[in-house]
DRENDO-1510 file (C-alpha; in Angstrom, 1 decimal, always signed):
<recs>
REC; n; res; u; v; w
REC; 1; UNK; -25.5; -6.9; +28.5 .
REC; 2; UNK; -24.1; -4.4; +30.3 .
REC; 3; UNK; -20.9; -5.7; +32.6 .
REC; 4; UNK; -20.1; -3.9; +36.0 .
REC; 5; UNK; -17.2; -2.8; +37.6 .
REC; 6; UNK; -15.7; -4.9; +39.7 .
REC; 7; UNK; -14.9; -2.8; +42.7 .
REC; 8; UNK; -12.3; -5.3; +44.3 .
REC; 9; UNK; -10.3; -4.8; +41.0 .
REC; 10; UNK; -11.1; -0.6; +40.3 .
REC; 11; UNK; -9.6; -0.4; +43.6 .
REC; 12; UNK; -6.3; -2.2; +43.0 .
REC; 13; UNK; -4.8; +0.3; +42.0 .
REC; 14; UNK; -1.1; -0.3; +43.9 .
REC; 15; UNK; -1.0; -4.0; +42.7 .
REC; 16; UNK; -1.3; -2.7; +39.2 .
REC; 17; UNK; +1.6; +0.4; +39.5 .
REC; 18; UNK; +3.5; -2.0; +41.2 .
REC; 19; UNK; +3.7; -4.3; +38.6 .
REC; 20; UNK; +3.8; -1.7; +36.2 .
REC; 21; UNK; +7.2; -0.8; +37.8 .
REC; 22; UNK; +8.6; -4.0; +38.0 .
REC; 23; UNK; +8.2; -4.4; +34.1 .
REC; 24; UNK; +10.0; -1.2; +33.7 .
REC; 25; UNK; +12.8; -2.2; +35.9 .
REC; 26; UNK; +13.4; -4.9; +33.5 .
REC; 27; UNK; +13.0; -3.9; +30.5 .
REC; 28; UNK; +16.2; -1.4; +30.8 .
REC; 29; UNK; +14.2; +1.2; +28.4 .
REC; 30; UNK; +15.5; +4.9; +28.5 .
REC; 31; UNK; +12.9; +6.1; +31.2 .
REC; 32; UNK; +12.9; +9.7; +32.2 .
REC; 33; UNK; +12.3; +10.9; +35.4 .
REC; 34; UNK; +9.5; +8.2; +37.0 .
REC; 35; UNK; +8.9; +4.7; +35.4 .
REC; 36; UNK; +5.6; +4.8; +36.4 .
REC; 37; UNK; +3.6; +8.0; +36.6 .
REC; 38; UNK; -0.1; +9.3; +37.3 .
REC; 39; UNK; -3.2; +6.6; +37.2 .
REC; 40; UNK; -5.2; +7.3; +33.9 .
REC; 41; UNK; -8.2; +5.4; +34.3 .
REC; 42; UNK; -9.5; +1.7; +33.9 .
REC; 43; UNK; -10.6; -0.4; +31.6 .
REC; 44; UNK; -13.6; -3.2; +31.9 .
REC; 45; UNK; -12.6; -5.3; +29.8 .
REC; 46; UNK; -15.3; -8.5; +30.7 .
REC; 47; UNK; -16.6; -9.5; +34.0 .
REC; 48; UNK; -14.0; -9.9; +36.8 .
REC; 49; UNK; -11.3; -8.6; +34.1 .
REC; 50; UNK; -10.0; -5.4; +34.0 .
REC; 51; UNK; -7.2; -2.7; +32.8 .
REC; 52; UNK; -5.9; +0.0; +34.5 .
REC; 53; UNK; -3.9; +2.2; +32.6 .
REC; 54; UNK; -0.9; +4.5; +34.3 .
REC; 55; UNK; +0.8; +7.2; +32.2 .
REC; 56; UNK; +5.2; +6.1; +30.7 .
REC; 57; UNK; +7.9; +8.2; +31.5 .
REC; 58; UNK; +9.3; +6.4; +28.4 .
REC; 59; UNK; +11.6; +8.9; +26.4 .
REC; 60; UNK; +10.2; +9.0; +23.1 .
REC; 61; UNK; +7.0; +7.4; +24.1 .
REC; 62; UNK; +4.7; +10.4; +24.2 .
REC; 63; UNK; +1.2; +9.7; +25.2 .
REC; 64; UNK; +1.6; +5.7; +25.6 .
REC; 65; UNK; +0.7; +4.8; +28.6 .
REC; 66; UNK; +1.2; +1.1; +30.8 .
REC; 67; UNK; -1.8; -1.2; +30.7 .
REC; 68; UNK; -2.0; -3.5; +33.6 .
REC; 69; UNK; -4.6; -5.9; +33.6 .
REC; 70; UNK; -6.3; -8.2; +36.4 .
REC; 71; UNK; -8.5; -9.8; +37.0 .
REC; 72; UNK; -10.2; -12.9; +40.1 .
REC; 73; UNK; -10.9; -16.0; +40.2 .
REC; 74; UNK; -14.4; -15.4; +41.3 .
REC; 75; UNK; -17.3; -13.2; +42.9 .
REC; 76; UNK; -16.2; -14.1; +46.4 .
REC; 77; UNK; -15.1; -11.0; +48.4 .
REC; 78; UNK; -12.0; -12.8; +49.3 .
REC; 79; UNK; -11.0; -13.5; +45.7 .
REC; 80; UNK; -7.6; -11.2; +45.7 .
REC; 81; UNK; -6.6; -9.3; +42.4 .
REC; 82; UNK; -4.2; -11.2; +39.7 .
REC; 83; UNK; -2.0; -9.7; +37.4 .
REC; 84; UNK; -2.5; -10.9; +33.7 .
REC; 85; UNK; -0.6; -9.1; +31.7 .
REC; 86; UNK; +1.6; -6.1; +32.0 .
REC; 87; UNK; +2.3; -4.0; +27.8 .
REC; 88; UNK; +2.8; -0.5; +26.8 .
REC; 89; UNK; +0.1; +0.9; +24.8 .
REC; 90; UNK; -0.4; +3.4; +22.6 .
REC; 91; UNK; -3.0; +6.5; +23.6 .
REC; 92; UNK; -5.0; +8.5; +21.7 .
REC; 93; UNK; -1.9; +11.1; +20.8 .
REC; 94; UNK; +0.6; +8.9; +20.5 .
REC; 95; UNK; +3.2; +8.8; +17.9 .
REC; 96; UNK; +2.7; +5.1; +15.8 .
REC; 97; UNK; +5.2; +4.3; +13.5 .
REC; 98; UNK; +3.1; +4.5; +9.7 .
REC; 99; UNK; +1.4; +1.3; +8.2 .
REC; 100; UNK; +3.6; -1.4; +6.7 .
REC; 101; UNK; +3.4; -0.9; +2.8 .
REC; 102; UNK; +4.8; -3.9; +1.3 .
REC; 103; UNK; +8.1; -3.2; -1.4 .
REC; 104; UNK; +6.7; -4.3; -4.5 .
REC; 105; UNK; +3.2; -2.1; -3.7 .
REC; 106; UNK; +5.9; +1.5; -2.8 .
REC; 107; UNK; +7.9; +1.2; -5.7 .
REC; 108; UNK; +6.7; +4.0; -8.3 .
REC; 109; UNK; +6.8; +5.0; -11.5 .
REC; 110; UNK; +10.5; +6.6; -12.0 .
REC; 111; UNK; +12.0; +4.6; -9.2 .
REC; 112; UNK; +13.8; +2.3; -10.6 .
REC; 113; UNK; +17.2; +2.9; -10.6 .
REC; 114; UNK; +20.4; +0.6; -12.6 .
REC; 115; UNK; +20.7; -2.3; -11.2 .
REC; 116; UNK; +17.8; -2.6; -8.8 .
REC; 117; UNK; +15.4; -5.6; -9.1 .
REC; 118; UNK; +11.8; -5.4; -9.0 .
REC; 119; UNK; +10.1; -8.8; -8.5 .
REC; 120; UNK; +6.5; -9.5; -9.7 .
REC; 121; UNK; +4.5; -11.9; -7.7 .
REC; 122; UNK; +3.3; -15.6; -8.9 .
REC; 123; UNK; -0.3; -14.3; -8.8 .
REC; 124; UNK; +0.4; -11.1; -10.3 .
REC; 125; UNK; -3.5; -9.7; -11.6 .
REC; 126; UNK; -1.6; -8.2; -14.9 .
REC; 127; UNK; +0.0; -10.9; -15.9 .
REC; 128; UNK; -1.1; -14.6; -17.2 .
REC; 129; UNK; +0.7; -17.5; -18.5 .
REC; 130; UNK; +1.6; -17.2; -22.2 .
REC; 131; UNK; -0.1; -20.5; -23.2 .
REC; 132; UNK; -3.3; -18.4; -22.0 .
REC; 133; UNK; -2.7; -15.6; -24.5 .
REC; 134; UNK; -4.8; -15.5; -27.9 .
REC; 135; UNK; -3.7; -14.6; -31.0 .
REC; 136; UNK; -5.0; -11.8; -31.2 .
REC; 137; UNK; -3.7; -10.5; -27.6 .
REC; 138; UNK; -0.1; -11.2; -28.5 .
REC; 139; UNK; +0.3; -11.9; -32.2 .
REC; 140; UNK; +1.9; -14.7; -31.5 .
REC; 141; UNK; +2.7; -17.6; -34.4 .
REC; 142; UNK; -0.3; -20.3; -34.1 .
REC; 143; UNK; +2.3; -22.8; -33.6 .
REC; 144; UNK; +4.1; -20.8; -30.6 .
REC; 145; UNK; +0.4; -21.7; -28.9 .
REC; 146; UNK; +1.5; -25.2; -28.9 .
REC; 147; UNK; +5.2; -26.0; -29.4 .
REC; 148; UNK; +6.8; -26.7; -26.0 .
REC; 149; UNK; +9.4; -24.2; -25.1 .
REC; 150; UNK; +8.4; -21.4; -27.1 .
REC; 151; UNK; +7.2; -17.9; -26.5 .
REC; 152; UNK; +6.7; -16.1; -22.8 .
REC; 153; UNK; +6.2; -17.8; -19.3 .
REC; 154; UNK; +4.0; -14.9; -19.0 .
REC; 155; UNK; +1.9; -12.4; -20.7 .
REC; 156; UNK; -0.4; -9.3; -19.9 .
REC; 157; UNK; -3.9; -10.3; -18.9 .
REC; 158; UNK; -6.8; -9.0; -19.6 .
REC; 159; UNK; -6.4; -6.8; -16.4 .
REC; 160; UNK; -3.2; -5.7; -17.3 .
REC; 161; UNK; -4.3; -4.6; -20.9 .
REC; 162; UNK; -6.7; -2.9; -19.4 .
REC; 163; UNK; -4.8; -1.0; -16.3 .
REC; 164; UNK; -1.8; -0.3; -18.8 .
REC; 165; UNK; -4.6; +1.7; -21.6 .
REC; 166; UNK; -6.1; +3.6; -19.2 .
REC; 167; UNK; -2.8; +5.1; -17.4 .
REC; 168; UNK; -1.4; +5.9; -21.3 .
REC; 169; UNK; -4.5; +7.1; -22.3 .
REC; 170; UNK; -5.0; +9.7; -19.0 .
REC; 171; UNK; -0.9; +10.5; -19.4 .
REC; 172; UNK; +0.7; +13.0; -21.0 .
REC; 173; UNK; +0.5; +11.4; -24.4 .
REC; 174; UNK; -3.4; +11.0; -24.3 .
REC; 175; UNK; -5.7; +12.9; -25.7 .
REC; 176; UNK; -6.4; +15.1; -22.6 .
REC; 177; UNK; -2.7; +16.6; -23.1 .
REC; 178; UNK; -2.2; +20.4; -23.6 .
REC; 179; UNK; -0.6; +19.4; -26.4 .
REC; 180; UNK; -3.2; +17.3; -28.2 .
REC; 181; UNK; -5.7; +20.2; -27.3 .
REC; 182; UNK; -3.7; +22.3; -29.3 .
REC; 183; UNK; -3.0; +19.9; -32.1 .
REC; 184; UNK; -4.5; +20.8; -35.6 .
REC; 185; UNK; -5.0; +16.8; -35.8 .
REC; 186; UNK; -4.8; +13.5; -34.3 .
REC; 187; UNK; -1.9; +11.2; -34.2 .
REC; 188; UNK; -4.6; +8.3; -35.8 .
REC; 189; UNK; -3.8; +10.6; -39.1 .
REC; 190; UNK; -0.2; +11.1; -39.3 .
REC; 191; UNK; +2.2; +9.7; -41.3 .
REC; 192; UNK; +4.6; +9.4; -38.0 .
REC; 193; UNK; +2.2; +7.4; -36.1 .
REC; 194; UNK; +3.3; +3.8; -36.1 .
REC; 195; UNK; +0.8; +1.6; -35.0 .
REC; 196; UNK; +1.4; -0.9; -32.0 .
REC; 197; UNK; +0.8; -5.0; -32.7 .
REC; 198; UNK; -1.8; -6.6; -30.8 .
REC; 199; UNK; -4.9; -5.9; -29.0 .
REC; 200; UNK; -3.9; -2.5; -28.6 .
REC; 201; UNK; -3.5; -1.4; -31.9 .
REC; 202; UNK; -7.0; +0.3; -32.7 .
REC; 203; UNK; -5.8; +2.7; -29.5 .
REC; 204; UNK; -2.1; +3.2; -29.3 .
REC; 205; UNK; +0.7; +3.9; -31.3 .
REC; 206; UNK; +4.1; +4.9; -31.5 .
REC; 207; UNK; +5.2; +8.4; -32.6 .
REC; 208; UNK; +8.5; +8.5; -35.1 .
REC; 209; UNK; +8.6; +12.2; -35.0 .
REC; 210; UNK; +11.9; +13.3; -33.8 .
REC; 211; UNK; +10.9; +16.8; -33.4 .
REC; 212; UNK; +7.4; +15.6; -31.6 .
REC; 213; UNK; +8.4; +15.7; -28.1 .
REC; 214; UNK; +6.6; +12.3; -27.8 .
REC; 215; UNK; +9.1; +10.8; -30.5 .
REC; 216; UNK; +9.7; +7.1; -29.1 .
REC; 217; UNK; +6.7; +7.4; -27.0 .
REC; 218; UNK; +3.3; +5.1; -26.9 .
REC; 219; UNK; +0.3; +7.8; -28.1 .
REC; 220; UNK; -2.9; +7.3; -28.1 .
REC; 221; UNK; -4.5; +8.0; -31.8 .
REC; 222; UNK; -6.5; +10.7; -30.5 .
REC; 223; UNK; -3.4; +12.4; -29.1 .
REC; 224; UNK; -1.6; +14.9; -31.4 .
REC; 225; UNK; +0.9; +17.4; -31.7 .
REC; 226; UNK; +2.1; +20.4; -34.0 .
REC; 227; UNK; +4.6; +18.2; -35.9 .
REC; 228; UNK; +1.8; +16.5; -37.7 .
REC; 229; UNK; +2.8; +15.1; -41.1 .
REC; 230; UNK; +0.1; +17.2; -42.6 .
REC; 231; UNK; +0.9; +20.4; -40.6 .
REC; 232; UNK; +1.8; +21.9; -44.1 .
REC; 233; UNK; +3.1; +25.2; -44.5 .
REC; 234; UNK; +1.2; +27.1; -47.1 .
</recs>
């Protein structure tokens, strides 16, 4: 349903710059020049409610712009204006400060510096609590399972497993690496590959190579590098 314009409130025009003005006076922001300047237009915002919007001088405010709305009691042509509510408001152009990022989802790879604390969350999708982790996730003793006290609060999930093999196996020790594309074989055969424990082990490894620039670094066995162990010289 289409709503009309109530004319009694389009036309109130100085009731709403007036009030607009009164709201600067008090708010003792750095205007410059007027507090108030040229009528932008309205708003309908529901029957008998509107917004009339008046352009800030408001230094470092550029394109916000007063929105005064009013509204009456009723239909009868007597009914005067009322202000509601008098805010600044951002236009189309204006300058908005960027969306809140929460810490913990800013922090990146690299930022962590000595010292600094990065907390995880209670409901933290990588982790789960250790009395939920298998054997075979965690190579844990059978009797850790069940012996109060022992082993991790928390574990990786299944989630965690997960997210943290596919950002090794798409980094630089993966097998999609200039490196391993110009390795005569894969890590999976070298003599310097250590395996890791775990679920992981049938994918990742750790490389003991000190002249393999990934010496000390998880690979993935289909990575690979020139300092294979059977990179003979003939």
């Amino acid at each position: 349903m289409e709503i009309t314009t109530d004319q009694i409130l389009s036309n109130a025009i100085d009731l709403a710059r007036a009030a607009a003005v009164d709201e600067a006076r008090a708010s003792g922001l750095p205007f410059e020049g007027e507090l108030v300047g040229e009528h932008l237009g309205v708003e309908v915002d529901g029957e008998r409610f509107l917004t009339h919007l008046f352009r800030t001088g408001l230094s470092g405010y550029r394109d916000w712009r007063w929105a005064v709305t009013l509204t009456r009691a009723d239909e009868d042509t007597t009914s005067n204006a009322t202000v509601c509510d008098v805010v600044l408001l951002p236009g189309p152009d204006a300058l908005l400060a960027p969306k809140w990022i929460p810490y913990h989802e800013r922090i990146q790879a690299g930022d962590l510096t000595p010292g600094a604390i990065v907390p995880t969350s209670h409901d933290d999708a990588r982790l789960t609590p250790g009395y939920a982790a298998l054997p075979g996730d965690e190579e844990l003793d059978m009797a850790q399972l069940f012996e109060l006290g022992l082993g991790r609060e928390r574990v990786l999930s299944a989630f965690g497993r997960d997210a943290t093999s596919q950002r090794w196996y798409r980094g630089d020790f993966g097998p999609e690496a200039q490196m391993a594309k110009a390795a005569p074989l894969p890590c999976a055969a070298c003599a310097f590959f250590i395996p890791m424990a775990g679920s992981m082990r049938s994918a990742f490894g750790v490389c003991a190579n000190e002249i393999s620039p990934a010496d000390g670094h998880v690979v993935s066995i289909d990575h690979g590098c020139g300092a294979h162990s059977q990179a003979q010289v003939i």
